[in-house]
N, C-alpha and C positions, 0 to 999 in steps of 0.2 A: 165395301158394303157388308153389314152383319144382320142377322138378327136375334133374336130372343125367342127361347124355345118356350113351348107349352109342352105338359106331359100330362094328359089324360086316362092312359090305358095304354098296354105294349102296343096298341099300332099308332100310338105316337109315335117312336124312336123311327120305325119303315118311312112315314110320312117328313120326320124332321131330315132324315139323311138326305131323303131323294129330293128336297126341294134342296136341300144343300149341295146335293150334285148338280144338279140341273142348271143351279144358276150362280154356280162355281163361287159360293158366297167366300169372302174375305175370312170369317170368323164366324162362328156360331154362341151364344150367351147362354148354358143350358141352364133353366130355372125352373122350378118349380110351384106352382100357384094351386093346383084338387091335390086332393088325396082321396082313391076312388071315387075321383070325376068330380067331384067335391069340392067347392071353390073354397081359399083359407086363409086367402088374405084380401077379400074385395070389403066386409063390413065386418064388425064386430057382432052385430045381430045374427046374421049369415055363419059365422065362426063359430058361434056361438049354439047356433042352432045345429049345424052337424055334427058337432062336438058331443051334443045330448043325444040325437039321433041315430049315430051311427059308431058312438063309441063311448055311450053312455056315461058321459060326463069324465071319460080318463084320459084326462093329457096324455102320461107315458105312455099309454096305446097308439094314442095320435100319434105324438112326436115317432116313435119306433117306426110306424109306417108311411109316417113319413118319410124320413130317412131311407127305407125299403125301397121307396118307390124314384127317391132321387138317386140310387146306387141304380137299380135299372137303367135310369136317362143315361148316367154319366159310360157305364159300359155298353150300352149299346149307340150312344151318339158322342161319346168323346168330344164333348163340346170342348172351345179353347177356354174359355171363361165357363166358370162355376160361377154364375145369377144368385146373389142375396141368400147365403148360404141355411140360412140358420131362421130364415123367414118365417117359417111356423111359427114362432113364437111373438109375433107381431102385435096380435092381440090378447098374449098372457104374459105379459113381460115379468111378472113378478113371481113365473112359476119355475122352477127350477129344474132342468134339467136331469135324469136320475142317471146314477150310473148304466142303468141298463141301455139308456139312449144315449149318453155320451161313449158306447162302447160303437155303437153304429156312426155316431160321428167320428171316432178314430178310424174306423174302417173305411168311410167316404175318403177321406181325408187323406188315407194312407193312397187309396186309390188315386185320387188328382198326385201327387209326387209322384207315385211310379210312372205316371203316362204323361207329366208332366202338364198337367192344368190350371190354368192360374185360379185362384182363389178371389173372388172380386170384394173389393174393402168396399162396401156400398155409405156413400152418405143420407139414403134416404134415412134407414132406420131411425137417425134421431127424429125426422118429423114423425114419426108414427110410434110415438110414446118409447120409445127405447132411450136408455144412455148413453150409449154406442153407437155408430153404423156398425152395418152386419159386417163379419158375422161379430157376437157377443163378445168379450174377455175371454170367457171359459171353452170358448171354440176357438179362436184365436192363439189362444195357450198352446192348446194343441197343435195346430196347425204351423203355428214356429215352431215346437219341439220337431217335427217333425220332418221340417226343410222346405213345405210348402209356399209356392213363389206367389206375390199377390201382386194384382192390377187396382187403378184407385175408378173407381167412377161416382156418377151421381143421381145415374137409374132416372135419367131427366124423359120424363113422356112428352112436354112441352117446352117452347123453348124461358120459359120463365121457371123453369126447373133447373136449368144451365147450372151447375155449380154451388146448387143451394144446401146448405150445411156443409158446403164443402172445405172450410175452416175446421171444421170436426176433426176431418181426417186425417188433414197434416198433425193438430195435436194427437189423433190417434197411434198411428204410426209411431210418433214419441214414444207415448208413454207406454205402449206396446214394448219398444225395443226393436225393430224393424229398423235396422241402423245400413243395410247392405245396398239391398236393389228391388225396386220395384219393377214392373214390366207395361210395355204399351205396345199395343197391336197398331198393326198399319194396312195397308194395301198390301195384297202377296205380289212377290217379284214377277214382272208378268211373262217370263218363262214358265211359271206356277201356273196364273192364270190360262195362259193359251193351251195348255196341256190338257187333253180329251179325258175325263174322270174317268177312272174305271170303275166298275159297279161296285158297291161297299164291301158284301162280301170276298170279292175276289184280289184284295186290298185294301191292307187296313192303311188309315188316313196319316202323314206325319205332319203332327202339331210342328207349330214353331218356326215357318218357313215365314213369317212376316212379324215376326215379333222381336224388339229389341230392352236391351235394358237400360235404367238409368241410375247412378247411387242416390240413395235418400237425400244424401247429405245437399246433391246440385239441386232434389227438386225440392226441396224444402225450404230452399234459400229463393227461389224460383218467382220473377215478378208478378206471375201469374197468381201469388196469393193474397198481393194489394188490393188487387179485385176483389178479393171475396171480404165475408163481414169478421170483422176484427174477432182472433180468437187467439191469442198471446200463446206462446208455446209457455209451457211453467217448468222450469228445471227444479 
């Protein structure tokens, strides 16, 4: 059992840990949706209006703290999965990222490696005007230079979300170059499970007790993608 975080303000990360002690979750999804409380990917009207509001019309503002605010979640909740990484951009797809925010994305970025968190290839972003699932190319890039291990999902709210775009991702992965292993969580071993949490501060968490690999190569050949809607790998 996992869930998906919200981060609001620093007594998110108090609030997401302790229901994750409590109820000895399997995995945690840490994502990000406000930016100072700020919701940023529910409508374009909505995005659009805090954007003029609270950061008077400047992306690179935005984006910066955004990013700010997803470095907070990630080191104080060490989530196993990093949630749609690069989702601020949802509703300006055609705004470019500047070096100044793509310096805070290395830095995220470098973080999930050193603590070893997966990076999640999301398929929704092609429904919500993207070319990619998240995160972009230019995040992406980074994130392979860097050795970051990525999980694939499909961010499904319903079950008619199951797997949709999810054709995207195996040609993503392609053309990416991701030729190694991807990762998939499971149930923790329940030696893991039965074990009494100790309080967060008093122990830090070890990632990775339920999680295993698989090569690209098996799950791409994988029958599992006859299901989904025909999207030709292109060499």
């Amino acid at each position: 059992v996992g869930a998906e975080t919200e981060y609001t303000s620093d007594a998110s990360v108090t609030e997401i840990v302790d229901l994750r002690d409590r109820y000895n979750l399997d995995y945690v999804v840490g994502s990000i949706h406000h930016v100072r409380g700020k919701a940023i990917d529910f409508s374009k009207d909505m995005f659009q209006e805090v954007l003029e509001q609270f950061w008077n019309g400047d992306h690179e503002a935005l984006f910066c703290e955004y990013f700010d605010e997803q470095m907070k979640l990630l080191e104080g909740v060490r989530p196993e999965v990093v949630g749609h990484f690069d989702v601020i951009r949802k509703y300006c797809p055609k705004v470019a990222f500047s070096a100044v925010v793509m310096e805070r994305v290395r830095r995220n970025l470098q973080f999930c490696v050193d603590k070893s968190l997966l990076v999640e290839i999301n398929s929704s972003g092609v429904g919500k005007g993207l070319t990619r699932p998240y995160p972009q190319e230019d995040v992406m890039t980074v994130a392979k230079e860097l050795g970051a291990r990525f999980t694939l999902s499909d961010d499904a709210h319903a079950p008619g979300d199951v797997a949709l775009y999810y054709g995207h991702v195996r040609q993503y992965i392609h053309d990416m170059g991701i030729c190694a292993s991807v990762y998939r969580l499971a149930r923790k071993p329940d030696a893991v499970r039965d074990a009494v949490a100790a309080p967060a501060e008093a122990s830090p968490r070890q990632p990775f007790q339920n999680v295993d690999s698989k090569p690209v190569a098996d799950i791409v050949q994988h029958a599992f993608w006859s299901r989904c809607p025909s999207y030709e790998l292109n060499h």
